[in-house]
PDB file of the backbone (N, CA, C, O) and the ligand in Angstrom, with CONECT records:
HET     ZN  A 101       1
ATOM      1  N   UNK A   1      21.887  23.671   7.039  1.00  0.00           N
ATOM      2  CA  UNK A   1      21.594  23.004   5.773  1.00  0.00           C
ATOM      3  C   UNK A   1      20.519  21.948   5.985  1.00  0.00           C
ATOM      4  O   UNK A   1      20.644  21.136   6.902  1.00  0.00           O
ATOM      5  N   UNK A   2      19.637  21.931   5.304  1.00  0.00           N
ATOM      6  CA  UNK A   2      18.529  20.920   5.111  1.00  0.00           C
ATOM      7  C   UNK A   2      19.110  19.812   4.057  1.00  0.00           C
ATOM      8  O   UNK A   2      19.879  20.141   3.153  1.00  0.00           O
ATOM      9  N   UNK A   3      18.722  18.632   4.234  1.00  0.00           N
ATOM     10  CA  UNK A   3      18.944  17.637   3.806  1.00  0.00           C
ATOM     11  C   UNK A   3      17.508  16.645   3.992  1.00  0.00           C
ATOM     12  O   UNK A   3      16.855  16.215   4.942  1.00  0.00           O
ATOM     13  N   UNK A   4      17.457  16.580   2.754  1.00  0.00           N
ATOM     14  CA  UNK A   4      15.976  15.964   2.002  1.00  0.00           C
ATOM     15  C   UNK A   4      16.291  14.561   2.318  1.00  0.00           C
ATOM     16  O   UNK A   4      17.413  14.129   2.057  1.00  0.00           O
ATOM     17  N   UNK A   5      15.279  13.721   2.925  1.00  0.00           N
ATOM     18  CA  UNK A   5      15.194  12.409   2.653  1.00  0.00           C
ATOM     19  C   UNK A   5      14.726  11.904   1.388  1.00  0.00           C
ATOM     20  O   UNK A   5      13.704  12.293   0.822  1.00  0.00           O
ATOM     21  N   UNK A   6      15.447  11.100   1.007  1.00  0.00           N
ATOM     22  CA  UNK A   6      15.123  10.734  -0.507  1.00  0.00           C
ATOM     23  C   UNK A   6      13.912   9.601   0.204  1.00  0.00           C
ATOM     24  O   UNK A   6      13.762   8.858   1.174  1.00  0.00           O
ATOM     25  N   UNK A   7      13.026  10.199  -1.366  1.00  0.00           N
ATOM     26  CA  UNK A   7      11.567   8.692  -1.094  1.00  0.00           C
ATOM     27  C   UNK A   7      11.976   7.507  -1.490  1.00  0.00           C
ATOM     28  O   UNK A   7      12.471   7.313  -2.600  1.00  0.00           O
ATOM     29  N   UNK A   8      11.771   6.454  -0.454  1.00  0.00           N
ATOM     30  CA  UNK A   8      12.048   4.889  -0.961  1.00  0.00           C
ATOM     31  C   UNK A   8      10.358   4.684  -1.179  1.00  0.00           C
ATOM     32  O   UNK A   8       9.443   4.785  -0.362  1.00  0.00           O
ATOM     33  N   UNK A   9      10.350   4.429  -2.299  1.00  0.00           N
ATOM     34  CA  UNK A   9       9.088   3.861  -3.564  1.00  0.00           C
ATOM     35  C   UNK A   9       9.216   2.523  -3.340  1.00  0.00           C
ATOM     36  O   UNK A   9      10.338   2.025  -3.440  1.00  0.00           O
ATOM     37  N   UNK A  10       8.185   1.783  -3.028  1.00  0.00           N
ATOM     38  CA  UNK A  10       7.763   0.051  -2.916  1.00  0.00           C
ATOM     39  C   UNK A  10       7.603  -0.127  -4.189  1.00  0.00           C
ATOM     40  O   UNK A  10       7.153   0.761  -4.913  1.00  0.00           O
ATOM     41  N   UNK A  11       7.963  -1.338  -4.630  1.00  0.00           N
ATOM     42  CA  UNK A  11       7.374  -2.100  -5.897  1.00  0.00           C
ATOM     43  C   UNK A  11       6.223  -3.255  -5.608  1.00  0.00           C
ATOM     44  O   UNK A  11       6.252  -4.337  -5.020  1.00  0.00           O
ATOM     45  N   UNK A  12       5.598  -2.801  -6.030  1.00  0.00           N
ATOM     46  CA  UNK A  12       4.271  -4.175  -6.038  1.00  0.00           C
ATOM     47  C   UNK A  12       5.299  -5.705  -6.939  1.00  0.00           C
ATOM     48  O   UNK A  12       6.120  -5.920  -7.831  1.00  0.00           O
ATOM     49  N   UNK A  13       4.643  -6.245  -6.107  1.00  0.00           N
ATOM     50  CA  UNK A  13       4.889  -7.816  -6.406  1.00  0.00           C
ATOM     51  C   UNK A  13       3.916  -8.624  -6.777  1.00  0.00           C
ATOM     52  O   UNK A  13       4.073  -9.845  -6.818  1.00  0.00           O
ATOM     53  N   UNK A  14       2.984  -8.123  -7.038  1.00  0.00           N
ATOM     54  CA  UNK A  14       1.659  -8.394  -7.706  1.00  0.00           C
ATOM     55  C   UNK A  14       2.408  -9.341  -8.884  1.00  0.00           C
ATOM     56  O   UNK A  14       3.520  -9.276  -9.408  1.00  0.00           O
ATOM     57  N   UNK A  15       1.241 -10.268  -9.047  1.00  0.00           N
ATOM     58  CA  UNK A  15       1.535 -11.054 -10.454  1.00  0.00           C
ATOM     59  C   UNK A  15       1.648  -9.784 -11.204  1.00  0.00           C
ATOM     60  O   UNK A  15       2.785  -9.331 -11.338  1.00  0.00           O
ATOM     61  N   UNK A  16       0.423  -8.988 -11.833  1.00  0.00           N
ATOM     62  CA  UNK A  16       0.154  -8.434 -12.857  1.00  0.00           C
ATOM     63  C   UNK A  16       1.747  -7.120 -12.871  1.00  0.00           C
ATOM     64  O   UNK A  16       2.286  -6.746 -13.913  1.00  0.00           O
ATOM     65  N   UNK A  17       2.018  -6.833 -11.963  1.00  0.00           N
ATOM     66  CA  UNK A  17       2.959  -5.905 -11.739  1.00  0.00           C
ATOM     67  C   UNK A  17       4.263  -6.612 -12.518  1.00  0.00           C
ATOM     68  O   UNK A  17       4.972  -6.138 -13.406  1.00  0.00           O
ATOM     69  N   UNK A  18       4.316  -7.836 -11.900  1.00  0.00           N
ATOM     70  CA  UNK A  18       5.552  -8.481 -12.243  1.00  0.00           C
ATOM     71  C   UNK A  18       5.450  -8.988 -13.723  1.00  0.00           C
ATOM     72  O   UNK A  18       6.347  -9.518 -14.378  1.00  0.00           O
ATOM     73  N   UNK A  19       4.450  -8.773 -14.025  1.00  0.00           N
ATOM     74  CA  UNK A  19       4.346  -9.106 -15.460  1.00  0.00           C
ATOM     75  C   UNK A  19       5.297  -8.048 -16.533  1.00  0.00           C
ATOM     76  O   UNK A  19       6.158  -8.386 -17.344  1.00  0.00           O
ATOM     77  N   UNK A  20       4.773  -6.623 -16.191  1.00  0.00           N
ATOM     78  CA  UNK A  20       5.694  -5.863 -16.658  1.00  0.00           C
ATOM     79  C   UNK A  20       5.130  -4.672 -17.803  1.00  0.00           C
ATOM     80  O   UNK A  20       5.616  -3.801 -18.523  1.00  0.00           O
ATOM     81  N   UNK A  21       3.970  -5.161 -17.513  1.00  0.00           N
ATOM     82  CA  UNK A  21       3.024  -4.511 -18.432  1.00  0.00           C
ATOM     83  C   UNK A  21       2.748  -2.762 -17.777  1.00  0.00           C
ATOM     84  O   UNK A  21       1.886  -2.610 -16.911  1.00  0.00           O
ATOM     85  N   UNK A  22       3.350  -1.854 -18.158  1.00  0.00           N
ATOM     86  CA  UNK A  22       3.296  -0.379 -17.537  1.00  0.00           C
ATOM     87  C   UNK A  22       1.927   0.097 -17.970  1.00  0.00           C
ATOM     88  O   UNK A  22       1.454   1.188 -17.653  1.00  0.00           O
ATOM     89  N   UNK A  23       1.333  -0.810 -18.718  1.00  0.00           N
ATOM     90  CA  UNK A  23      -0.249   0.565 -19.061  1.00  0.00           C
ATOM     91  C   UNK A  23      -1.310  -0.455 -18.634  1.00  0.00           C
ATOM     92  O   UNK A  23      -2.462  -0.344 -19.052  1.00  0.00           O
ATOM     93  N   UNK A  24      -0.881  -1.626 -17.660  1.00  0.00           N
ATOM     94  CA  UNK A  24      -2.165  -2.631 -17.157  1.00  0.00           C
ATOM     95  C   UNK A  24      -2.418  -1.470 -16.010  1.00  0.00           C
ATOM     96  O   UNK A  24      -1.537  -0.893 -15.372  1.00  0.00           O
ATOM     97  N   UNK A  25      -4.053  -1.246 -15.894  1.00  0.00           N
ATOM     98  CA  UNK A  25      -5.223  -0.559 -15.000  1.00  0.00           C
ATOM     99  C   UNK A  25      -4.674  -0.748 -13.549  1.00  0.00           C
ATOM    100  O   UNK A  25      -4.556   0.064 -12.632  1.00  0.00           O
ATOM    101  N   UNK A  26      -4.419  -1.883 -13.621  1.00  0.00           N
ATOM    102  CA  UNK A  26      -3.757  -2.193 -12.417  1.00  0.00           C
ATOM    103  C   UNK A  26      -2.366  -1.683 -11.828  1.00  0.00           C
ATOM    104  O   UNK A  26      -2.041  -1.068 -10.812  1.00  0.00           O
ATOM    105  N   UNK A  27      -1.827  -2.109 -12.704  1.00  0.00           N
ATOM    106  CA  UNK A  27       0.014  -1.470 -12.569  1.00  0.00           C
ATOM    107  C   UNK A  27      -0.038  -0.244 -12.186  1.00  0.00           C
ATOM    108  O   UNK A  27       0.651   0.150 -11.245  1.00  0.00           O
ATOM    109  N   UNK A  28      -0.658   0.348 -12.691  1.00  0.00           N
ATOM    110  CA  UNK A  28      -0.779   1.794 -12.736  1.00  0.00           C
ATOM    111  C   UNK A  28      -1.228   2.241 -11.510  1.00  0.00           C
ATOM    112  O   UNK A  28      -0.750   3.203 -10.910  1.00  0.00           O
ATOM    113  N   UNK A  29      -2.258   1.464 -11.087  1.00  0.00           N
ATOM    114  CA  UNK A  29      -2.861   2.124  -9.682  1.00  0.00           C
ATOM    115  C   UNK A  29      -2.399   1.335  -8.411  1.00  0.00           C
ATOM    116  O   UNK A  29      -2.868   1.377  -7.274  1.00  0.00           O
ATOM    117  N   UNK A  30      -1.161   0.468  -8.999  1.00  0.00           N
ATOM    118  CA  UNK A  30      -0.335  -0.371  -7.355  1.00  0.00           C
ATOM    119  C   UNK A  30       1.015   0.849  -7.246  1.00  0.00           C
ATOM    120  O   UNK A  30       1.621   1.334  -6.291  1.00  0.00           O
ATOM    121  N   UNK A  31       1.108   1.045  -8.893  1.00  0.00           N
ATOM    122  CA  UNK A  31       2.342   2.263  -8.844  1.00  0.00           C
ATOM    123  C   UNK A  31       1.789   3.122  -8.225  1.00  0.00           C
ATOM    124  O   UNK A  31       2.091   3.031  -7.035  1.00  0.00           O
ATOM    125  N   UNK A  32       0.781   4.332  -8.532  1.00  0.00           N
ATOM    126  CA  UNK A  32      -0.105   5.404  -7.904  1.00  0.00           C
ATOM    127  C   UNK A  32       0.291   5.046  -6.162  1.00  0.00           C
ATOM    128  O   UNK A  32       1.232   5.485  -5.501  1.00  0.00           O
ATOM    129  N   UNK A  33      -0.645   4.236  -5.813  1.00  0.00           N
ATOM    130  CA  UNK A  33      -0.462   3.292  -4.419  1.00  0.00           C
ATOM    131  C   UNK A  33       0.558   3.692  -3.460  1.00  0.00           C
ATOM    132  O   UNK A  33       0.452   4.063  -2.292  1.00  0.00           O
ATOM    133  N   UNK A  34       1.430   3.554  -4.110  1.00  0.00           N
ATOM    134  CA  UNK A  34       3.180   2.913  -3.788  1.00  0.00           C
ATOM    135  C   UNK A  34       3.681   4.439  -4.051  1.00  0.00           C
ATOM    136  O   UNK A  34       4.285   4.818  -3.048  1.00  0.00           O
ATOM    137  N   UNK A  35       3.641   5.385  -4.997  1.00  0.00           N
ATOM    138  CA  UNK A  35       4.119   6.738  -5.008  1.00  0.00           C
ATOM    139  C   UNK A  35       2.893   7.301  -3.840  1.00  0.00           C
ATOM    140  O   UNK A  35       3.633   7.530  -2.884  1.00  0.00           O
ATOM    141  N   UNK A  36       2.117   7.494  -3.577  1.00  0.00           N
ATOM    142  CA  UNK A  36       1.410   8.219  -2.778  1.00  0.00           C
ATOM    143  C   UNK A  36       1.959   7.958  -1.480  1.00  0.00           C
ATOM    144  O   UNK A  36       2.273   8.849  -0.690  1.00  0.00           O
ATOM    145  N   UNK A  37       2.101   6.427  -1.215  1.00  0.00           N
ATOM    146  CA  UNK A  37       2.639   5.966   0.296  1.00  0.00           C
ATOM    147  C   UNK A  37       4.001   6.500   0.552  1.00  0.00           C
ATOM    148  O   UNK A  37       4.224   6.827   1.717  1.00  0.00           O
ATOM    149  N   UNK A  38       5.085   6.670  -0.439  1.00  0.00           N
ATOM    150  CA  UNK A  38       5.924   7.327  -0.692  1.00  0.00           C
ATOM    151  C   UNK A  38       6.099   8.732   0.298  1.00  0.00           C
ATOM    152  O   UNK A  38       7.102   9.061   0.933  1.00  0.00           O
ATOM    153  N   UNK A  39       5.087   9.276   0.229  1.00  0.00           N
ATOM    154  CA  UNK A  39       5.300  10.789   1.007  1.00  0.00           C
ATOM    155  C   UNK A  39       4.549  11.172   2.240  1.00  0.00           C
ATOM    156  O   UNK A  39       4.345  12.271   2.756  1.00  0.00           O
ATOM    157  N   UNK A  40       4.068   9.530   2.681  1.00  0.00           N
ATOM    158  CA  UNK A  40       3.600   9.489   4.054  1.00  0.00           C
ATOM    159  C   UNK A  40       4.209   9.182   5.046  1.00  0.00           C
ATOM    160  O   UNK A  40       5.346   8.737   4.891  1.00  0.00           O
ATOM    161  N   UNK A  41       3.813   9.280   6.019  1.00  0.00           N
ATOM    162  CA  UNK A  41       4.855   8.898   7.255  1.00  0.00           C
ATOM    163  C   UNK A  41       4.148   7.217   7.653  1.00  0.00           C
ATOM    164  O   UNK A  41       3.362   6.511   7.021  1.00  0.00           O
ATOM    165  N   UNK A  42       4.750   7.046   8.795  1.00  0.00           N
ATOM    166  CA  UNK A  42       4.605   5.226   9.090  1.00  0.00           C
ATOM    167  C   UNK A  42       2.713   5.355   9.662  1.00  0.00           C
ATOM    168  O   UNK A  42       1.886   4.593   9.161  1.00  0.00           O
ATOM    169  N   UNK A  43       2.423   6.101  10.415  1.00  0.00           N
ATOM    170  CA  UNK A  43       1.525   5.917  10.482  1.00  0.00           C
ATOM    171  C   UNK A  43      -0.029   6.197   9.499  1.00  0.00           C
ATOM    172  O   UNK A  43      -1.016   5.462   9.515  1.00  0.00           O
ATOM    173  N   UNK A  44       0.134   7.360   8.766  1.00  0.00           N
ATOM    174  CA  UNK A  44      -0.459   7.563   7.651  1.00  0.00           C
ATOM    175  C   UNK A  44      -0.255   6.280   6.401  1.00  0.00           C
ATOM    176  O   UNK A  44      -1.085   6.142   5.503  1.00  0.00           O
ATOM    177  N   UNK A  45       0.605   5.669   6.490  1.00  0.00           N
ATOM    178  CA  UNK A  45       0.772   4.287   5.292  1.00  0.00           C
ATOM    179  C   UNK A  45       0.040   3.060   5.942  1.00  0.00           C
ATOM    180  O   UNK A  45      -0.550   2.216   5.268  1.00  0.00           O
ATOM    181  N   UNK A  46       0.129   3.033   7.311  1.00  0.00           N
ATOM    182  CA  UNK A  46      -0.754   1.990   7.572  1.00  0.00           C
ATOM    183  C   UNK A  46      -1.852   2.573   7.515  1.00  0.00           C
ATOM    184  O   UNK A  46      -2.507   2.183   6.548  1.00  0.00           O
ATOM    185  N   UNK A  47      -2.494   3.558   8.294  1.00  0.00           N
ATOM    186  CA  UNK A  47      -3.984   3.728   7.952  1.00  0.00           C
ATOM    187  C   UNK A  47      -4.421   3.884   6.393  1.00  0.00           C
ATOM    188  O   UNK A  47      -5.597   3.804   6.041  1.00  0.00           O
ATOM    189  N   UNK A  48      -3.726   4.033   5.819  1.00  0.00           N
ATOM    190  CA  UNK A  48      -4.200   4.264   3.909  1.00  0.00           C
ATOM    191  C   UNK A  48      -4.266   2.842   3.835  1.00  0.00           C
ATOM    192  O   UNK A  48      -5.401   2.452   3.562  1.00  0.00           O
ATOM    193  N   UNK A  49      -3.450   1.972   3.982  1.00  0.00           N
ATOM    194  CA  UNK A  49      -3.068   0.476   3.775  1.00  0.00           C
ATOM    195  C   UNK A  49      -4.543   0.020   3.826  1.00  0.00           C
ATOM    196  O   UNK A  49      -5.300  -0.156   2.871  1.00  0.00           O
ATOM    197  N   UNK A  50      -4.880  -0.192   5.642  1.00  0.00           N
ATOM    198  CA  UNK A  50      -6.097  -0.674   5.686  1.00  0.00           C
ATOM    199  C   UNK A  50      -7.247   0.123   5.383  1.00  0.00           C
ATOM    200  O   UNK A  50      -8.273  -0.546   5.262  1.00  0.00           O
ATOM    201  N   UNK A  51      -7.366   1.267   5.237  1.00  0.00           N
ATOM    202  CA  UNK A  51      -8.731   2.050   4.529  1.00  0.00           C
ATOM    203  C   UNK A  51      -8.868   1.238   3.233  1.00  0.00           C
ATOM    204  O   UNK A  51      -9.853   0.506   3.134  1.00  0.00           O
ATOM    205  N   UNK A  52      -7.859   1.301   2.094  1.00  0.00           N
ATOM    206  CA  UNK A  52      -7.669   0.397   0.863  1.00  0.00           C
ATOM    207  C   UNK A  52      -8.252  -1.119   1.334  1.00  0.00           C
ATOM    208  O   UNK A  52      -9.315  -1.596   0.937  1.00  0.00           O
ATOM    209  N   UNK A  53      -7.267  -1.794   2.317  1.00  0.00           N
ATOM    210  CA  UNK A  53      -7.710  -3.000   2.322  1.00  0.00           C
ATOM    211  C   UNK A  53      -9.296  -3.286   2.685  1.00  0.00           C
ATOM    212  O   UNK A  53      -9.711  -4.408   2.394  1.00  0.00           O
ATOM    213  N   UNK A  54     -10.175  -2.395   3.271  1.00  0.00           N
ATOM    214  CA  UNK A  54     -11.121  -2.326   3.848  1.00  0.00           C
ATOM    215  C   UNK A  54     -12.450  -2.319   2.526  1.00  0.00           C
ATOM    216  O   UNK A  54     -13.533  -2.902   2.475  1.00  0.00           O
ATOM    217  N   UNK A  55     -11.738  -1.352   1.545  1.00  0.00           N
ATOM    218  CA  UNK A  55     -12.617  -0.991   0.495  1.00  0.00           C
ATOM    219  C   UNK A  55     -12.305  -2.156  -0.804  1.00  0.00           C
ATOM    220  O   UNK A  55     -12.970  -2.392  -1.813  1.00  0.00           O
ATOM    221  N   UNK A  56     -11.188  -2.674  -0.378  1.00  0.00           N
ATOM    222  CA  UNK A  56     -11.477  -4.004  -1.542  1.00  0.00           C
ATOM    223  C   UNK A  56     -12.405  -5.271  -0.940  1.00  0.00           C
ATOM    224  O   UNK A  56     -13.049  -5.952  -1.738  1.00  0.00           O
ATOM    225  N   UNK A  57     -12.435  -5.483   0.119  1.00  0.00           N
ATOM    226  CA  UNK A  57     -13.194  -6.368   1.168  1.00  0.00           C
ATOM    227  C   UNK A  57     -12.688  -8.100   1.541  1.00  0.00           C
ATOM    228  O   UNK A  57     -12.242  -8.523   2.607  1.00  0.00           O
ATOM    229  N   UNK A  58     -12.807  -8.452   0.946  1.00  0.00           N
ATOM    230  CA  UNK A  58     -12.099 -10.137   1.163  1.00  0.00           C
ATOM    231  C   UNK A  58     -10.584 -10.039   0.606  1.00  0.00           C
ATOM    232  O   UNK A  58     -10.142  -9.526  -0.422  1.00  0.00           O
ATOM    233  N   UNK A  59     -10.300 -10.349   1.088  1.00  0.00           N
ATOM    234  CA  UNK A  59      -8.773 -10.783   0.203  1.00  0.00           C
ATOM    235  C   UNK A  59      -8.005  -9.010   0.575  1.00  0.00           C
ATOM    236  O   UNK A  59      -6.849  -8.827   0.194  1.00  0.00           O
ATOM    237  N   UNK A  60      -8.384  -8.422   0.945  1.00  0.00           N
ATOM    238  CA  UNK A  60      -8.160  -6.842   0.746  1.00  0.00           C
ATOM    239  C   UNK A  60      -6.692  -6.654   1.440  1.00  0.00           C
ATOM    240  O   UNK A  60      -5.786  -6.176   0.758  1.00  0.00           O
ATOM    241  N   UNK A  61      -6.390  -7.141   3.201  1.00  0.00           N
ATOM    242  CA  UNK A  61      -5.304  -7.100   3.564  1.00  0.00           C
ATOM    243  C   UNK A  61      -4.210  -7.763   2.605  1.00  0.00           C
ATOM    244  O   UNK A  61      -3.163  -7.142   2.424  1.00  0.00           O
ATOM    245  N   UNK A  62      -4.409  -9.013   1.975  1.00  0.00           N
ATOM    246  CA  UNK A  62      -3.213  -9.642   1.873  1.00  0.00           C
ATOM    247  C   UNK A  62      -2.473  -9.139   0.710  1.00  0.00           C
ATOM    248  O   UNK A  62      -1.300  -9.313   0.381  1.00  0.00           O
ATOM    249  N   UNK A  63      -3.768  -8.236  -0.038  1.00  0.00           N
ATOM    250  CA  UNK A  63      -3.744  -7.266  -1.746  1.00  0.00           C
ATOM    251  C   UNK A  63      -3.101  -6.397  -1.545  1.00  0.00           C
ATOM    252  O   UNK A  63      -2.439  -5.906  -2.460  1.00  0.00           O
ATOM    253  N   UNK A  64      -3.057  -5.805  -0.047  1.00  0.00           N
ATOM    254  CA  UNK A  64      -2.432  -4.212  -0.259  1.00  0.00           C
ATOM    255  C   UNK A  64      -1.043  -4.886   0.375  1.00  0.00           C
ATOM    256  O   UNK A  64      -0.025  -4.272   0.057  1.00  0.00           O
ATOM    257  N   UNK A  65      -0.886  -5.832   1.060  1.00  0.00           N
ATOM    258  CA  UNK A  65       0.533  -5.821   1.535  1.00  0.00           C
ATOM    259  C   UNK A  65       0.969  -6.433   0.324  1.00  0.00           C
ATOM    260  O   UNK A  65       1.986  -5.746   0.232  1.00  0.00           O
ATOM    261  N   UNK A  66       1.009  -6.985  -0.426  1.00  0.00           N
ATOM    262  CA  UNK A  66       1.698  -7.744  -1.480  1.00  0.00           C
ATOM    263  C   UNK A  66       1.547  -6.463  -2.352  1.00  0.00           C
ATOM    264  O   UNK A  66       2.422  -6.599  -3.207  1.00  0.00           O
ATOM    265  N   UNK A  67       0.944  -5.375  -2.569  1.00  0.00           N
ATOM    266  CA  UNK A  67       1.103  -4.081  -3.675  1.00  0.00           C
ATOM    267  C   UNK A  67       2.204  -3.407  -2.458  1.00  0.00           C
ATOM    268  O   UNK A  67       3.384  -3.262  -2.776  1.00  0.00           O
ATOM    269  N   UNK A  68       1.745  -3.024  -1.104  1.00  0.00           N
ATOM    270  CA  UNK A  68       2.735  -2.108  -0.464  1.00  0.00           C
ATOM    271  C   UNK A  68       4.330  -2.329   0.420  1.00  0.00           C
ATOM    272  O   UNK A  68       5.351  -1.806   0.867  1.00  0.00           O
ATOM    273  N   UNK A  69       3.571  -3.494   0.225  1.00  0.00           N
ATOM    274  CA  UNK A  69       5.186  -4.597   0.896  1.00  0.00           C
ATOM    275  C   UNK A  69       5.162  -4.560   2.510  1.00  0.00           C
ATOM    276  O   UNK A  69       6.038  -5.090   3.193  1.00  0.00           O
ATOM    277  N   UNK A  70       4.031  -3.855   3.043  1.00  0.00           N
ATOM    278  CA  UNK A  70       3.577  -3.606   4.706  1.00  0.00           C
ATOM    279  C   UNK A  70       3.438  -4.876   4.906  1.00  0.00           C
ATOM    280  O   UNK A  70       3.184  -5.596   3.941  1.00  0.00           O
ATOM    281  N   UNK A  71       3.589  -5.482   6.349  1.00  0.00           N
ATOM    282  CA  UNK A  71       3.053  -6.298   6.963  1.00  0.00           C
ATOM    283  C   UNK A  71       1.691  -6.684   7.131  1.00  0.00           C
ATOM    284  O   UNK A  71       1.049  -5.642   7.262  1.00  0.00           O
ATOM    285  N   UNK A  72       0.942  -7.670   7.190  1.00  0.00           N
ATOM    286  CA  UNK A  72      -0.291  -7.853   7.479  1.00  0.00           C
ATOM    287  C   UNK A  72      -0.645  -7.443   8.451  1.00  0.00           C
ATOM    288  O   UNK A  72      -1.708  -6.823   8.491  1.00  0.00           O
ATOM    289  N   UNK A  73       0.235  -7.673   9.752  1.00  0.00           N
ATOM    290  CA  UNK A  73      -0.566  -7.411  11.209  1.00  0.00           C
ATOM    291  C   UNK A  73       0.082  -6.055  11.120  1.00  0.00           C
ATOM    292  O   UNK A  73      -0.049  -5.522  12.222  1.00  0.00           O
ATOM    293  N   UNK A  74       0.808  -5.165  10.173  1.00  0.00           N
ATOM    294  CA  UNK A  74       0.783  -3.832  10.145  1.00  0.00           C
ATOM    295  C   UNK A  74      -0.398  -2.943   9.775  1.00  0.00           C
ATOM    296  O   UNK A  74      -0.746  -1.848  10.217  1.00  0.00           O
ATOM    297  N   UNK A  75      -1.065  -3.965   8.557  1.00  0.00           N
ATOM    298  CA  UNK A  75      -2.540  -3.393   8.081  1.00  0.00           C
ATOM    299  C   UNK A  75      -3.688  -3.738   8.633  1.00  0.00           C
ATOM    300  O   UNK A  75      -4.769  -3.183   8.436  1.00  0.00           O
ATOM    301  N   UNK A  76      -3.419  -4.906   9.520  1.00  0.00           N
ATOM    302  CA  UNK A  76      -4.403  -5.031  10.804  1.00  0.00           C
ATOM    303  C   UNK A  76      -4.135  -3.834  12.059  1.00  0.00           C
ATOM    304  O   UNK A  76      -5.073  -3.056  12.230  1.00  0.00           O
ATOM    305  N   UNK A  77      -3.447  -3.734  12.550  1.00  0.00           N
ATOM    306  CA  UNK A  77      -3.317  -3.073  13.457  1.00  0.00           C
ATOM    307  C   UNK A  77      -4.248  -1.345  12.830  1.00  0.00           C
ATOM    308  O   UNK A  77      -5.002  -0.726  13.580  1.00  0.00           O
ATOM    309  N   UNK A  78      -4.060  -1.074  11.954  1.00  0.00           N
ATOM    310  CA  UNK A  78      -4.228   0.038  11.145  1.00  0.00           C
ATOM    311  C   UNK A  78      -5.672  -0.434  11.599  1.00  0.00           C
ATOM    312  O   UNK A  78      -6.131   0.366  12.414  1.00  0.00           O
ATOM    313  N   UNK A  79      -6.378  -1.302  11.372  1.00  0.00           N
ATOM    314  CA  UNK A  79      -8.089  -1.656  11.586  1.00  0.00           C
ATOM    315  C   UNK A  79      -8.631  -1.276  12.578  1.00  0.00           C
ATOM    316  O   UNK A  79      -9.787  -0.874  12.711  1.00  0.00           O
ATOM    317  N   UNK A  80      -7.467  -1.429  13.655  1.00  0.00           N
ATOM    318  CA  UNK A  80      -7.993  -0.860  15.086  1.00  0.00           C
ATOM    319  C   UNK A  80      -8.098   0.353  15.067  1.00  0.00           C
ATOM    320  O   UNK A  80      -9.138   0.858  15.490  1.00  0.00           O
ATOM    321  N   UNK A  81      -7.143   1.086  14.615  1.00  0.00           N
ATOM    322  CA  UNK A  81      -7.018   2.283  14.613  1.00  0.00           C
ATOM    323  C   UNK A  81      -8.025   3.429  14.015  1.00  0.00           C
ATOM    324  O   UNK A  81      -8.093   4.655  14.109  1.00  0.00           O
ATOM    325  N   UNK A  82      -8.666   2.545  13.445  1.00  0.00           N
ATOM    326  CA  UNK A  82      -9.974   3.224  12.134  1.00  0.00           C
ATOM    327  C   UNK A  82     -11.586   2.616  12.480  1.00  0.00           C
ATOM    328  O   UNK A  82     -12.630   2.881  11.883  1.00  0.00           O
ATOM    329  N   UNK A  83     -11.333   1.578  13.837  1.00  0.00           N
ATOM    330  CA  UNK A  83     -12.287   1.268  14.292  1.00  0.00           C
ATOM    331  C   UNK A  83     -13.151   0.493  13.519  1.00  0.00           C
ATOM    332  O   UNK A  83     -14.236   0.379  14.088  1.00  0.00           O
ATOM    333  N   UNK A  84     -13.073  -0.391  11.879  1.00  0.00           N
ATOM    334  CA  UNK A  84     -12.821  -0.861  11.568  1.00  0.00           C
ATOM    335  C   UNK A  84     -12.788  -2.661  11.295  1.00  0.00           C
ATOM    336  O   UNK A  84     -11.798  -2.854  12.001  1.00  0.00           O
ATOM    337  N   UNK A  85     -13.089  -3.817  10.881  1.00  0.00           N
ATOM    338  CA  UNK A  85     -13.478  -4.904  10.978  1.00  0.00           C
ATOM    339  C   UNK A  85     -12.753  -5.448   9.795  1.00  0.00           C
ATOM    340  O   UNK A  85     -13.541  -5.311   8.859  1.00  0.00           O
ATOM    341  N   UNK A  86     -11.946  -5.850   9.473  1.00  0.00           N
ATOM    342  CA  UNK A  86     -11.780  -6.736   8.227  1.00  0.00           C
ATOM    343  C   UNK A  86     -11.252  -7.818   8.760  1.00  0.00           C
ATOM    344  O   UNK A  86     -10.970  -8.782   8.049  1.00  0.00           O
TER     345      UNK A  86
HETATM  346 ZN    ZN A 101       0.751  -4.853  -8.434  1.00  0.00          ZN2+
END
């Protein structure tokens, strides 16, 4: 018998998230975010983490851990891994 791991889904803690607003541009794409990371494994969520954090640029690590609930030096470490500078 196979037995499915159920997906544990992150909630962003984002102000705008916590606001509550389901059709803010944003909400939508920390939810997206957070369901996609959903069906990755540990190392595929950090490298998405920091690719994301990489492409927002300043502020980028501390954005995706507060949307993905990862550690910082989890989405740093991910930097090394992608060769990488933020
Ligand atoms: Zn959010």
């Amino acid at each position: 018998m196979v037995v499915k791991k159920a997906l544990r889904i992150n909630h962003c803690v984002c102000p705008i998230c916590q606001r509550g607003d389901p059709y803010h541009p944003k909400h939508i794409q920390h939810r997206q975010i957070n369901l996609l990371m959903s069906t990755m494994n540990a190392r595929q969520r950090r490298l998405f983490a920091t690719y994301e954090a990489e492409r927002i640029g300043l502020g980028g690590i501390s954005q995706l851990a507060r949307i993905t609930g990862l550690d910082r030096k989890t989405i740093r470490k991910g930097a090394n891994e992608l060769l990488i500078n933020i």
